[in-house]
C-alpha positions in Angstrom: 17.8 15.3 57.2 18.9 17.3 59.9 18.1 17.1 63.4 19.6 18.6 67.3 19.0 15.9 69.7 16.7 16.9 72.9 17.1 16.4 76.7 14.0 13.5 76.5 16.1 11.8 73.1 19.2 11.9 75.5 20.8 8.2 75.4 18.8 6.7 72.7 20.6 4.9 70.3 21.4 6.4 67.2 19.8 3.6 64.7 16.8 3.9 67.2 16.4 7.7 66.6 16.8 7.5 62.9 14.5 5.0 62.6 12.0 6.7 64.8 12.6 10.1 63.0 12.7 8.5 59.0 9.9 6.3 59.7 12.4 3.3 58.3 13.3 0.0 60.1 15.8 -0.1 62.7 17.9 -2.7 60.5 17.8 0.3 57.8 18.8 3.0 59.6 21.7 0.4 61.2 22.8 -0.3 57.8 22.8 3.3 56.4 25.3 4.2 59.8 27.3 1.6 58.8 27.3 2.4 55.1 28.5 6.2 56.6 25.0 7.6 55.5 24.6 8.9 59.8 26.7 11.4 61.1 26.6 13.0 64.6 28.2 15.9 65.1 29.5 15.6 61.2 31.2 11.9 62.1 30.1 8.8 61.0 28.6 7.2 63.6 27.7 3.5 64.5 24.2 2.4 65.3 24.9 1.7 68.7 26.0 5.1 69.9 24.1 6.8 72.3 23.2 9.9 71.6 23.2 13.8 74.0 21.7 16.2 74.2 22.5 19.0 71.5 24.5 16.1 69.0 23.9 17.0 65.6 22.3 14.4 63.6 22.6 13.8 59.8 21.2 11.0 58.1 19.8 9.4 54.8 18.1 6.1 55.0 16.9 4.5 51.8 13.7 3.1 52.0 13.2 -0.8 50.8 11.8 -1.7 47.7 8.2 -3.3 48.7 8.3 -6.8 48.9 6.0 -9.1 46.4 5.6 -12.8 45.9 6.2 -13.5 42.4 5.6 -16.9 40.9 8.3 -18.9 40.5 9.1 -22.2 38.8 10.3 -24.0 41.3 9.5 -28.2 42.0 7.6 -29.0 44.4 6.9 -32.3 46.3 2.9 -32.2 46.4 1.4 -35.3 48.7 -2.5 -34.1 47.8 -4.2 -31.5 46.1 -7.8 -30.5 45.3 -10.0 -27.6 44.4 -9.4 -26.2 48.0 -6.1 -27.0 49.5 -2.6 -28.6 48.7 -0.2 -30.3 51.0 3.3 -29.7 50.6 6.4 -31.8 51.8 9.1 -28.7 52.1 12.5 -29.5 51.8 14.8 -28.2 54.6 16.8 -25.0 53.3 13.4 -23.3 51.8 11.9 -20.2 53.1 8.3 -20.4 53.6 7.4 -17.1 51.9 9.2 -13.7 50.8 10.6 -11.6 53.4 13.4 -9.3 53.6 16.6 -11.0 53.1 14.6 -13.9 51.5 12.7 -12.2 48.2 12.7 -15.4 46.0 13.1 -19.4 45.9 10.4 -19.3 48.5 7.5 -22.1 49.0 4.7 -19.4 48.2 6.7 -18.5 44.9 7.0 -21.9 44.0 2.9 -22.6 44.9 2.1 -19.4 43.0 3.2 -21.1 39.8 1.9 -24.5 40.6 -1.6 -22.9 40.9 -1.9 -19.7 40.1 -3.6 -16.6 42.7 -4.1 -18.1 46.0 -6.4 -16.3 48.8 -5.2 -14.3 51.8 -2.4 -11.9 52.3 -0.5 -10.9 49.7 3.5 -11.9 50.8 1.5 -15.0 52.7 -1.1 -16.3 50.3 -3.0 -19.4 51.0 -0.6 -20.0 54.5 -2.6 -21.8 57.2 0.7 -22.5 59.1 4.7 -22.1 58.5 7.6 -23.6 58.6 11.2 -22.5 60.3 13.5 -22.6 56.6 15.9 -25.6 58.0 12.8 -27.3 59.0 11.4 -30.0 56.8 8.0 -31.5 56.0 4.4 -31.2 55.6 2.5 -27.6 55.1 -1.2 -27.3 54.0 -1.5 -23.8 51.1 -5.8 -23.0 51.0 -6.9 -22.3 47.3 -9.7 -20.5 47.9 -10.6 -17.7 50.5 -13.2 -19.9 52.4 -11.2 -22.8 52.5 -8.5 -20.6 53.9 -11.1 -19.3 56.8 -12.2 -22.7 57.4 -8.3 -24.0 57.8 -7.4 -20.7 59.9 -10.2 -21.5 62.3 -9.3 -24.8 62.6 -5.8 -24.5 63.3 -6.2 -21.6 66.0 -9.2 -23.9 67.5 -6.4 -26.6 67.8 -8.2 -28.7 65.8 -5.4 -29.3 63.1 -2.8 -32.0 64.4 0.5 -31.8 64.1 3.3 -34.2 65.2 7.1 -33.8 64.5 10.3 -35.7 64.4 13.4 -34.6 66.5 16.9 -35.7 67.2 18.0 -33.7 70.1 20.8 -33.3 72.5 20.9 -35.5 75.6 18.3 -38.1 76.5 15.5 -36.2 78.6 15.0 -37.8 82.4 11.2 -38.3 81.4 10.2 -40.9 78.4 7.6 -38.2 77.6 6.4 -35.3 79.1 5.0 -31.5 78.2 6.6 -28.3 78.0 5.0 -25.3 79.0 6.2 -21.5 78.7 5.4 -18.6 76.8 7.6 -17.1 74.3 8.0 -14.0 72.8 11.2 -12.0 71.3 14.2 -12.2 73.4 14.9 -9.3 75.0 18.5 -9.9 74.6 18.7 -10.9 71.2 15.9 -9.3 68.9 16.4 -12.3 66.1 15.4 -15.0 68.1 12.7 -16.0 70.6 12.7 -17.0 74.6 10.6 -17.8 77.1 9.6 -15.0 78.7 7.0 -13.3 81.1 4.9 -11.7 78.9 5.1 -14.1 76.1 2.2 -15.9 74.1 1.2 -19.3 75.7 2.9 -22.2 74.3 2.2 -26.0 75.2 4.9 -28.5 73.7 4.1 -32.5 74.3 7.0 -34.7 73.7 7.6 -38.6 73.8 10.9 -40.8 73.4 11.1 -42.8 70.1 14.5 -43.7 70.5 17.2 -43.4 72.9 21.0 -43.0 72.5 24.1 -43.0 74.8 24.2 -39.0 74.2 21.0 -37.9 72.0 17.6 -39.4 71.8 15.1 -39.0 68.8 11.8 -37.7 70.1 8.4 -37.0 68.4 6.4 -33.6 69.2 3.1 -33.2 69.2 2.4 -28.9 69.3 -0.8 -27.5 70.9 0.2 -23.8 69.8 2.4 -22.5 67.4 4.3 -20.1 68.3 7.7 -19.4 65.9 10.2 -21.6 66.9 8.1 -22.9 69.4 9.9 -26.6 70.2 13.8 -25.4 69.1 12.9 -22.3 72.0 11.0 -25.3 74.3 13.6 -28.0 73.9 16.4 -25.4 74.2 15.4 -24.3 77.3 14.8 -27.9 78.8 18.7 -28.5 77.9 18.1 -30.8 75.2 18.7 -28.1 71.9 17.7 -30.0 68.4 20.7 -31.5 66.9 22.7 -29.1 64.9 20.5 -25.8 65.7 22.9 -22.5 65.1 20.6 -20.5 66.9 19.5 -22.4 70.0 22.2 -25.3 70.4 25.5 -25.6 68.2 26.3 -26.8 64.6 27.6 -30.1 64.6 30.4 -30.2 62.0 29.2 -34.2 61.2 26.0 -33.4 60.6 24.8 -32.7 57.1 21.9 -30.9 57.2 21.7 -26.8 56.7 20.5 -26.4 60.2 18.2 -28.3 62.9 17.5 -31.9 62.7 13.9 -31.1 62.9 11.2 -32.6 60.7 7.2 -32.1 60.6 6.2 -35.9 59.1 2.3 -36.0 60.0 -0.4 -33.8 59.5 -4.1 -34.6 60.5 -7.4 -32.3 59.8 -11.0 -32.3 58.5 -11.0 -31.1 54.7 -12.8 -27.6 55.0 -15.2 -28.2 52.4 -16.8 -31.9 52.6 -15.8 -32.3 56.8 -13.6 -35.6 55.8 -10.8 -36.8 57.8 -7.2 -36.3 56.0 -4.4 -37.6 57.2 -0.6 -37.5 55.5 2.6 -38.7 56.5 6.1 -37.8 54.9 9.6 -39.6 56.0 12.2 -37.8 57.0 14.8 -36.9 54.3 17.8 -38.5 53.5 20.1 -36.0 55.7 18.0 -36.4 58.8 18.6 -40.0 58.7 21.8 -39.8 57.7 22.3 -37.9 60.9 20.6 -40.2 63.3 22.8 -43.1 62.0 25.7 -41.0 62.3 24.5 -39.9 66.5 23.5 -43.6 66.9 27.1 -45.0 66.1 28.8 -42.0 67.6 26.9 -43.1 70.8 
């Protein structure tokens, strides 16, 4: 396609244009610049040049294959299961379901073939709540489509509780103690999240379980979830989780594929008969293995 940049496209970005003009992400028309498939001016351009007036822009952006959650047989460390829901203790390292980047080896491709169609969106089926990948532990999957309503209500209703297991950075000033901020993309970095102005509430309530000389293991209990929520929370109190690449720093004794972050209790009503469930799942070997290894380092 061929296109003469106006006065009002003046000092866009070149992956922005292309994106806007193809109707293709801006990480596809970023990788067709860098593949050589953009040209202003009949030279290859990058994605981040900005463009004037009159340029001369060629490009080709191929289009993504449609993503689809396939099932997979995969195992899968099941704590309960009934006609209506199954809880799941996720191993660190697993994606939660299919994205780009992420099209297999997933926890919904692994449910799919544990119990066949699931309710709800199609690349998300049965999800009342996620998972970061790096982060372990427990997950409720819905079965069937009122259960799934039922679950959904209840979690945005805050009636779902949640509690997790950190080893963070530091020991906080306060023995516990709640986090507020809203978070939303950072505008300096598109792939993660900040806190930020015109973010979506977040509430984050932490307490001490055990101190060391220079990290201290804490429990979380989350009132919202918002992605990333308490690795975005506790970065921003200057406490990052242990061995976060994103928010704090890999720790080159630590062997875990990312955060030392772990969700080990989960407590609702069942959606259909209104009892009380509650589960608990220990952290995995490499999260203990890296509080012993931060508790004799300290």
């Amino acid at each position: 396609m061929l296109h003469v940049v106006t006065a009002d496209q003046a000092g866009e970005r070149t992956d922005v244009l292309v994106a806007a003009l193809s109707g293709a992400s801006r990480s596809a028309a970023a990788q067709s610049a860098k593949e050589g498939g953009v040209l202003v001016n009949g030279v290859p351009a990058k994605p981040s040049l900005a463009l004037e007036p009159g340029d001369v822009l060629e490009f080709s952006v191929s289009q993504r294959a449609p993503l689809t959650a396939v099932p997979e047989r995969i195992a899968l460390d099941v704590l309960y299961e009934d006609d209506d829901l199954i809880v799941i203790n996720k191993p660190a390292g697993m994606v939660t379901h299919p994205a780009h980047g992420a099209t297999s080896g997933t926890l919904v491709n692994a449910v799919l073939a544990h119990t066949g169609a699931l309710p709800g969106d199609a690349l998300r089926p049965g999800l009342v709540h996620r998972l970061d990948r790096d982060t372990s532990g427990l997950l409720i999957v819905a079965k069937r489509e009122e259960s799934l309503r039922r679950l959904g209500a209840a979690m945005k209703n805050r009636r779902i509780a949640r509690e997790y297991l950190g080893i963070v950075c530091g020991v906080p000033q306060h023995p516990r103690g709640t986090i507020e901020g809203p978070i939303g993309r950072d505008p300096r970095n598109r792939l993660k999240f900040a806190i930020v102005g015109d973010g979506k509430p977040a509430i984050t309530h932490y307490e001490l379980r055990q101190g060391f000389a220079k990290h201290a293991e804490l429990t979380f209990r989350l009132e919202t979830g918002r992605t990333h929520q308490i690795r975005v929370h506790l970065a921003a109190a200057g406490h990052p989780i242990l061995n976060d690449p994103v928010y704090g720093n890999r720790d080159p004794r630590i062997d875990l594929p990312g955060q030392a972050l772990h969700a080990w209790r989960l407590a609702f009503r069942h959606p259909a008969t209104g009892v009380p469930l509650e589960f608990e799942a220990p952290p995995p070997p490499g999260y203990e293995r890296s509080r012993a290894i931060v508790s004799d380092a300290d």
